[in-house]
N, C-alpha and C positions, 0 to 999 in steps of 0.2 A: 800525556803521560810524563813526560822529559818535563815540560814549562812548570808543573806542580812539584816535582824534586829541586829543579833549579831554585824555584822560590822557598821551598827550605831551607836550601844549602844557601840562600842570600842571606835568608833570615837569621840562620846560625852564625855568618859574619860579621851580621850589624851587630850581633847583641856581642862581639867581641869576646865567645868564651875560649875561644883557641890560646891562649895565654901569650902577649906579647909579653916577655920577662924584662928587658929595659923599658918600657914603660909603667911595669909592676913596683920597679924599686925605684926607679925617679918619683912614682909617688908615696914609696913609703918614707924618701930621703927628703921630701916638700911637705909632709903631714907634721902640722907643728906641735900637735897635740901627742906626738909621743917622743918618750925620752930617748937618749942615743942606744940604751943598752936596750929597748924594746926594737926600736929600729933593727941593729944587729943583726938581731934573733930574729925577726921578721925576713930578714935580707938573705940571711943564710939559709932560712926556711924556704927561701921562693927559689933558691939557686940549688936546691934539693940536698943541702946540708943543715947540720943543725939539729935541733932538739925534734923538729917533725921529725926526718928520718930515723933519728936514733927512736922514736917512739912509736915507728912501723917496722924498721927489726925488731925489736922487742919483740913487737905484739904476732906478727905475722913468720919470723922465723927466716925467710922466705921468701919466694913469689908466689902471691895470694891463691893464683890461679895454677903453675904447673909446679910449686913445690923448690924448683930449683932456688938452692940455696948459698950462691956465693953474691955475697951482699954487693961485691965490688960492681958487679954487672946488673944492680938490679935499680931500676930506681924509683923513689918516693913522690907517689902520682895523687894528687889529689882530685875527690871524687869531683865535689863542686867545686868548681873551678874558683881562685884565687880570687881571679875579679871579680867576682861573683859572690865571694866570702866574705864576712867581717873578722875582725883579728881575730877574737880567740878559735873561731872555726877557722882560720887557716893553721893555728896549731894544733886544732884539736887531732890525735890521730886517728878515730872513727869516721874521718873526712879522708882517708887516706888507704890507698893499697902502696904494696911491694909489688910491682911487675917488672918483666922481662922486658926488653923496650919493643918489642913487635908488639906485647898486647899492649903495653902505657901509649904508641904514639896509636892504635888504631882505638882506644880508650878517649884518649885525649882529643880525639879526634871526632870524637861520636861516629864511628864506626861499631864500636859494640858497646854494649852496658850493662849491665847482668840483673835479674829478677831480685822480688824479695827475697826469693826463695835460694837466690845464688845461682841460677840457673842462667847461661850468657844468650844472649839477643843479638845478632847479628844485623846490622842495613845490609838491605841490598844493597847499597854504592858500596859497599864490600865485595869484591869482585874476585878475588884471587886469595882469600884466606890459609884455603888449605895451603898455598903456596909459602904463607907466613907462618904455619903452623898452626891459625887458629881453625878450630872445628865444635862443633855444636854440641860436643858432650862433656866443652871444660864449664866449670861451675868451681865457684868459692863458697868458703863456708863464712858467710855475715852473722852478724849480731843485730838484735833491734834497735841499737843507737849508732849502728850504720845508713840505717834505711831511710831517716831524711836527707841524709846528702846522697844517696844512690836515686829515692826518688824523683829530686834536681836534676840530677844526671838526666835519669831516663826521659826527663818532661822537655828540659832546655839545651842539653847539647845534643843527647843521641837522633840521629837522623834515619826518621824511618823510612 
């Protein structure tokens, strides 16, 4: 039982989607093929400032999930993961929620991932939820051009 989770939990390491953020912008600062003012906005985008976030307040108001709404405490979590993204999907912001950082790091963490339907999926290596707040009857409201990067999610980082 244990040797079959461990080997997920390896699996979700090698593929790298936990986001190391200095090696994200050393390679956006090494890509030669884009100009400085793309860079920028790339760099700012992965340091969770920038035109992403201003275009997940917009949209979301919010945290996606429980509503609270002071931006200062909220931060701009993307679904598929950065490394994982090509440019304009790491600005698009249907790649993106507003969470509370209990759900973004246990999010980020493929700890939970939420249905088409908006409905959240917990791992069992989720152990102590209700301790973080999270519980099985939060759900967001998605759009249809959410759901290929939620699908990613659910396939390559969430650990079942």
């Amino acid at each position: 039982m244990y040797s079959s989770a461990l080997n997920q939990f390896h699996k979700y390491l090698s593929e790298g989607y936990e986001g190391d953020i200095e090696s994200d912008i050393d390679a956006i600062v090494e890509n030669t093929a884009l100009g400085s003012t793309e860079k920028s906005s790339l760099i700012k985008s992965r340091i969770g400032q920038g035109k992403f976030r201003e275009r997940l307040v917009d949209f979301w108001k919010g945290c996606a999930v429980t509503g609270f709404n002071d931006i200062n405490l909220l931060i701009a979590s993307h679904i598929k993961p950065w490394k994982a993204s090509d440019d304009s999907e790491r600005l698009n912001k249907f790649n993106g929620l507003l969470l509370v950082p209990n759900l973004d790091k246990s999010f980020d963490s493929g700890l939970i991932t939420f249905e088409a339907d908006g409905k959240i999926r917990m791992s069992p290596q989720l152990t102590q939820a209700r301790i973080l707040g999270i519980t099985l009857s939060m759900r967001l409201k998605l759009t249809p051009q959410h759901e290929p990067f939620m699908s990613f999610h659910r396939t390559k980082v969430y650990r079942p």
